[in-house]
N, C-alpha and C positions, 0 to 999 in steps of 0.2 A: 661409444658415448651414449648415456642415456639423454632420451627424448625428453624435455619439459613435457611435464603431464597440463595440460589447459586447467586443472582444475587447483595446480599449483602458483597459476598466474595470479596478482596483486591485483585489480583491478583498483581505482584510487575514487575512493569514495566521497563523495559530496558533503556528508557530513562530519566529515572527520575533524575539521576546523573548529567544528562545534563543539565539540567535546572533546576538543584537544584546550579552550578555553575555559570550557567548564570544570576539567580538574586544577588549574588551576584558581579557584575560587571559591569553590563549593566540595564542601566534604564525600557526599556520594553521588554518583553519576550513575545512571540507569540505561545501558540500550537496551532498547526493548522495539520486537518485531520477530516476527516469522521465524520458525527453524530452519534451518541448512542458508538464509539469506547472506550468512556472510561476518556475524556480529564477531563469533570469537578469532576469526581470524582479523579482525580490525582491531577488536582490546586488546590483543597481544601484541599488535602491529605495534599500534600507537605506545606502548610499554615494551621498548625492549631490552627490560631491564633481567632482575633475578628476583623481582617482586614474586611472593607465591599465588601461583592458579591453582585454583580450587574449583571442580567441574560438579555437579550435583546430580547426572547422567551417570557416574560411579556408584554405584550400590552401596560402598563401605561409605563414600564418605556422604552421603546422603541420610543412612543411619544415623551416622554419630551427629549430624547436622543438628536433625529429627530430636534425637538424646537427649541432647546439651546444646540447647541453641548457645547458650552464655559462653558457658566454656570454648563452643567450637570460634565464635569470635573472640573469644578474648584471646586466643594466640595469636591473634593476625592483628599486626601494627597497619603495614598497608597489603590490600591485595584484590585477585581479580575474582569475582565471585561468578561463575559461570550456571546459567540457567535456574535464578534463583526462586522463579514462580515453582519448584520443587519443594519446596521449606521456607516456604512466606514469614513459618515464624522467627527464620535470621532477624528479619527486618525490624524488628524489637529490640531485638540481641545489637544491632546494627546503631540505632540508634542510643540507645544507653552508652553505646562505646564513642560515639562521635560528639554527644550530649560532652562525657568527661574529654573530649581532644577533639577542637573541629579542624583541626588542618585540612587543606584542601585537598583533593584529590587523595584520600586515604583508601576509598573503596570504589572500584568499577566495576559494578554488577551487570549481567544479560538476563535479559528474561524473553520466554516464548510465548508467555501471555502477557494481558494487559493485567498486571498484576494490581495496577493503582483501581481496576473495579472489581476486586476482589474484597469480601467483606472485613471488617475492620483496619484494612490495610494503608488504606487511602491517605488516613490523618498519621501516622504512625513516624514518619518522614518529611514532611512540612515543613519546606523552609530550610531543609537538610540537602534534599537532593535536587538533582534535576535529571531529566529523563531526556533524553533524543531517542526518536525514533529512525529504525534504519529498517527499510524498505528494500524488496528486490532490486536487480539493477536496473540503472534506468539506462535507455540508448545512449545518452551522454556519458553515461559511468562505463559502461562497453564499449566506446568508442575513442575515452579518453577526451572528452572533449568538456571543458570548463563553463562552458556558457549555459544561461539558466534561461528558458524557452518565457517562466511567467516572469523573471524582470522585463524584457520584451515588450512582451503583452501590454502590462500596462502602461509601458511608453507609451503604445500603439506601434510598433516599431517590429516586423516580422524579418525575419532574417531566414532566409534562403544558405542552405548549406551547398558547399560547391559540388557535391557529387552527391543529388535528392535518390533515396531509394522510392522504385513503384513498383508497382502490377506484381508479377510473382517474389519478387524479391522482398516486399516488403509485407504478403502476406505468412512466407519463410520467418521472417522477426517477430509479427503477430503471434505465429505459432509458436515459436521458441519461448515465450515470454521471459522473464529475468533472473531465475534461479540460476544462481553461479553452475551448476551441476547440468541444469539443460542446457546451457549456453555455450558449456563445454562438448556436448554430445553431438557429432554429427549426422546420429542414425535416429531420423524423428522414431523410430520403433523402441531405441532406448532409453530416448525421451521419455516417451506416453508409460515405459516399464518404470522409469522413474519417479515421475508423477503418481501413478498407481499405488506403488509402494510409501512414498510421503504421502500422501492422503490416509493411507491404512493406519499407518507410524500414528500419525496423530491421532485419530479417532478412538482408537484403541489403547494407547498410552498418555499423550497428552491431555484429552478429555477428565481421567481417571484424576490427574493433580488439580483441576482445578471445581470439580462439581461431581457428586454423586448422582451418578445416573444409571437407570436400573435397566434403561433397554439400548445396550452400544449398538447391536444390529440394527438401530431403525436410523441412527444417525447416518451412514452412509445413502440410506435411502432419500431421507431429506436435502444430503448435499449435491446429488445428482437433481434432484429436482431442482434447488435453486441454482443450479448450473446453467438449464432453460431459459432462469427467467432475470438471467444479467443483463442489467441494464433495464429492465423494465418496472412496472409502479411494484410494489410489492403490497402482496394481498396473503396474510398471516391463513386464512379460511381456507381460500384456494390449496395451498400448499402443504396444509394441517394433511388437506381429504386428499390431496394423491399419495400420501404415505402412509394413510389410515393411521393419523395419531390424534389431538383435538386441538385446539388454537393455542391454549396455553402452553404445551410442552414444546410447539413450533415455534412460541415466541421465545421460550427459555432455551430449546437448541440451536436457535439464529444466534442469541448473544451469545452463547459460548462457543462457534463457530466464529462471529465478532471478537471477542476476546483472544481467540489465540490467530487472527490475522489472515483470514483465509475468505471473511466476506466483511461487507462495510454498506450500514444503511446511509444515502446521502439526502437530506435532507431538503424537502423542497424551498428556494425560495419566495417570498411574498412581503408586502408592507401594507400596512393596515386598510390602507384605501383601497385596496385591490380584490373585490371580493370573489370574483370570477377566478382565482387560481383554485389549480388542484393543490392539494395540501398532502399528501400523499407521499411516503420515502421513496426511494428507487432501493434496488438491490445491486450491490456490486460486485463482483469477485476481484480479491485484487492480486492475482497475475492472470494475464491469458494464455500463459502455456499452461499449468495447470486447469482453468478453464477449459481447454481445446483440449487437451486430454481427458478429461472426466464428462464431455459430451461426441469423444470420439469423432471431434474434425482434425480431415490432413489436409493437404495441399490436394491431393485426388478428388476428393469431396466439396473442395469448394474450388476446383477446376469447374467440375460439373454442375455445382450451383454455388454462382456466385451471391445467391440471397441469405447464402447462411454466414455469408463474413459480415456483414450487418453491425452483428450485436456483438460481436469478437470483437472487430478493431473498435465500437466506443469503448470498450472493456478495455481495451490495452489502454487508445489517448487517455481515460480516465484516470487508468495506472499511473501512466507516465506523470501527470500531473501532478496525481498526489506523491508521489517520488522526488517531485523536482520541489516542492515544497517545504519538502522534510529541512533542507537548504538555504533555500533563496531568502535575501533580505527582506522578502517582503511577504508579512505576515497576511493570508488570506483566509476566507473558510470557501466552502465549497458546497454548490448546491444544483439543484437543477429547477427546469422553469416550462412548468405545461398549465395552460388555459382553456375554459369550457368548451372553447373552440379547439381544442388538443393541436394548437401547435403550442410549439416547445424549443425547447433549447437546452441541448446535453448536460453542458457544462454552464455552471455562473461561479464565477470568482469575484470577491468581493475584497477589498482590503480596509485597514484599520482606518482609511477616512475616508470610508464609501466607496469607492472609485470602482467599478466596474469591469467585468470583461466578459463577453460570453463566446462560449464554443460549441459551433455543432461539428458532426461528425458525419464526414459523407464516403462512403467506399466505393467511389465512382470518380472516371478521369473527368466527369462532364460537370457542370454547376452549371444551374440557372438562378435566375430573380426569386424564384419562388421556395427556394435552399435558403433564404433567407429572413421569413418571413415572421418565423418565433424572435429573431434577432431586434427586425426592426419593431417589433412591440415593446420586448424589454429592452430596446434604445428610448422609446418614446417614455418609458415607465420609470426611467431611469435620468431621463437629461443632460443632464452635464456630466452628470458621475459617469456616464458611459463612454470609458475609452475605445475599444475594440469591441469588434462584432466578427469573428470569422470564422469559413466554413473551410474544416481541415479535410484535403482531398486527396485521392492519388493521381498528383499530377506534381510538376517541376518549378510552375511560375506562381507568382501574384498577381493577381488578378479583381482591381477593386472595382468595389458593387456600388459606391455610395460614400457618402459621410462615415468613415471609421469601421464601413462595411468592407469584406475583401472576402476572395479565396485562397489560402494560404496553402504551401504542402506539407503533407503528414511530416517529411522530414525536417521542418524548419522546429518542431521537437526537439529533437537535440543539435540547432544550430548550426555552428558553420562545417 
């Protein structure tokens, strides 16, 4: 008998609710996110009908896409349109046909860029579609587990899962980060082969659909440097001169490294009385198994120095976060928070009536008072809107500091 292949497993995805309610309502439905994350195997899931797929990765039928945008939609009553940031100009074709029939759920498109900041694209579909975004997987989506880490949060309400992952184990999950593909692999060496080869895939192909670019050799260089400097302020200058290119082509190959989901500037928080913030974005990658592969950290490596998992695991909780958002009932944005005096605070989640939460990130079994200290600023900055203050550690209990202050463990992420 054959073996399940791991990479044949269903994993049940957080967002599937979402856009299982949104076709029926809304004429086109957009996932959009990362390649290999998992999108067509969830549009097919969710349809398992004899509705026709349409993959745009086909040469032929990418052509006649190209040809005849009109034509190629006007034989499709309903259907699943697979990686559609290949022939943007459907989306014309797309809505002329939903203009004359809006039935709900007629078209379920994938895209591997962000196709809505693509030029004229934007307004083309307004009020036509909706877009969910689906993200690698998150520890919950891999474990099977239901529970959303930011409804939580801003109860104040931290939840301890009954078997916490630490110390090697959890920097194993770090590394793997959430592509279905590594998650499946048990030989980090096929991993990092993995990783290698999607990073190439893109740069070299997926770049080519969305922007004319006349040097793809320097783009690889630039994404190893911003590999360094995850999680940290981002300085377009700096970054320009260790790939010898100038500021502006670094600022236009961050967005298109942004566009197709591979980095994310986060945005600093501040309100107007507060003049002493840094104002400054942070850089993010958002998974840390590719991350850990494209700066060539293993487990061997951060045996021997534990100061390099630092900026990895905020990489990953940042991940996680914005993963578990893509979901959860409560709608947030997401920021970070450093002052003249450079303490700070990783994470700040905010929701649609102020309400606060902040996260640091500490990769140590140990917390003191002074792990806390960007917290209680923007507790003080914040007042009442401030629910939570906590520093996610590797360790098993909770451990509170204070008023709404605590130590939580990495694992209370995904729950019980």
């Amino acid at each position: 008998m054959k073996a399940e292949s791991p990479f044949d497993l269903l994993y049940p995805r957080g967002v599937a609710e979402r856009i299982r309610i949104a076709l029926e309502d809304t004429p086109v439905v957009l996932v959009n996110g990362p390649r290999q994350c998992g999108k067509t195997t969830l549009a097919r899931t969710l349809l398992q009908t004899d509705r026709p797929y349409f993959t745009l990765d086909d040469e032929t039928t990418l052509l006649s896409a190209k040809a005849d945008p009109v034509g190629f939609i006007r034989q499709i009553d309903t259907g699943i349109l697979d990686e559609v940031q290949r022939a943007p100009e459907l989306l014309r074709a797309i809505k002329q046909s939903v203009d004359n029939d809006r039935r709900p759920g007629r078209f379920l498109l994938t895209g591997s860029a962000n196709i809505l900041a693509l030029p004229t694209i934007s307004d083309s579909l307004a009020g036509r579609m909706e877009v969910v975004t689906l993200l690698p997987l998150a520890q919950s989506e891999i474990r099977r587990n239901r529970s959303n880490f930011l409804d939580s949060a801003f109860a104040g309400e931290a939840i301890v899962p009954h078997s916490p992952i630490v110390g090697n184990a959890l920097i194993e999950q770090v590394l793997i980060g959430g592509y279905p593909e590594m998650v499946g692999r048990g030989d980090p060496r096929r991993r990092s082969a993995w990783a290698r080869e999607y990073i190439r895939a893109i740069v070299e192909r997926d770049v080519r659909d969305i922007a004319d670019v006349e040097r793809l050799d320097q783009m690889p260089q630039l994404l190893r440097a911003l590999a360094h400097h995850s999680g940290q302020l981002l300085n377009f200058t700096q970054l320009a001169g260790q790939v010898g290119i100038d500021d502006k082509t670094a600022r236009r190959y961050i967005g298109l490294f942004e566009q197709l989901f591979l980095v994310r500037r986060i945005e600093p928080w501040f309100r107007n009385p507060l003049k002493r913030l840094v104002k400054t974005p942070k850089l993010l990658f958002l998974d840390s198994g590719l991350l850990a592969a494209l700066i060539g950290l293993t487990m061997d490596r951060i045996s021997r120095d534990r100061s390099l998992f630092g900026s990895l695991l905020e990489t990953f909780v940042a991940d996680e976060i914005l993963r578990l958002a893509t979901w959860s009932d409560i709608q947030s944005t997401y920021h970070h928070y450093r002052d003249k005096d450079q303490d700070e605070v990783d994470i700040v989640l905010e929701d649609e009536a102020g309400n606060m939460v902040g996260l640091e990130v500490k990769a140590a079994a140990t917390v003191t008072a002074s792990d806390f200290k960007g917290l209680r600023k923007l507790a003080v900055a914040t007042g009442r809107a401030f629910k939570a203050g906590w520093v996610l550690y590797d360790g098993d209990k909770i451990l509170p500091f204070g008023d709404n202050l605590a130590a939580i463990p990495l694992s209370c992420l995904w729950g019980h």
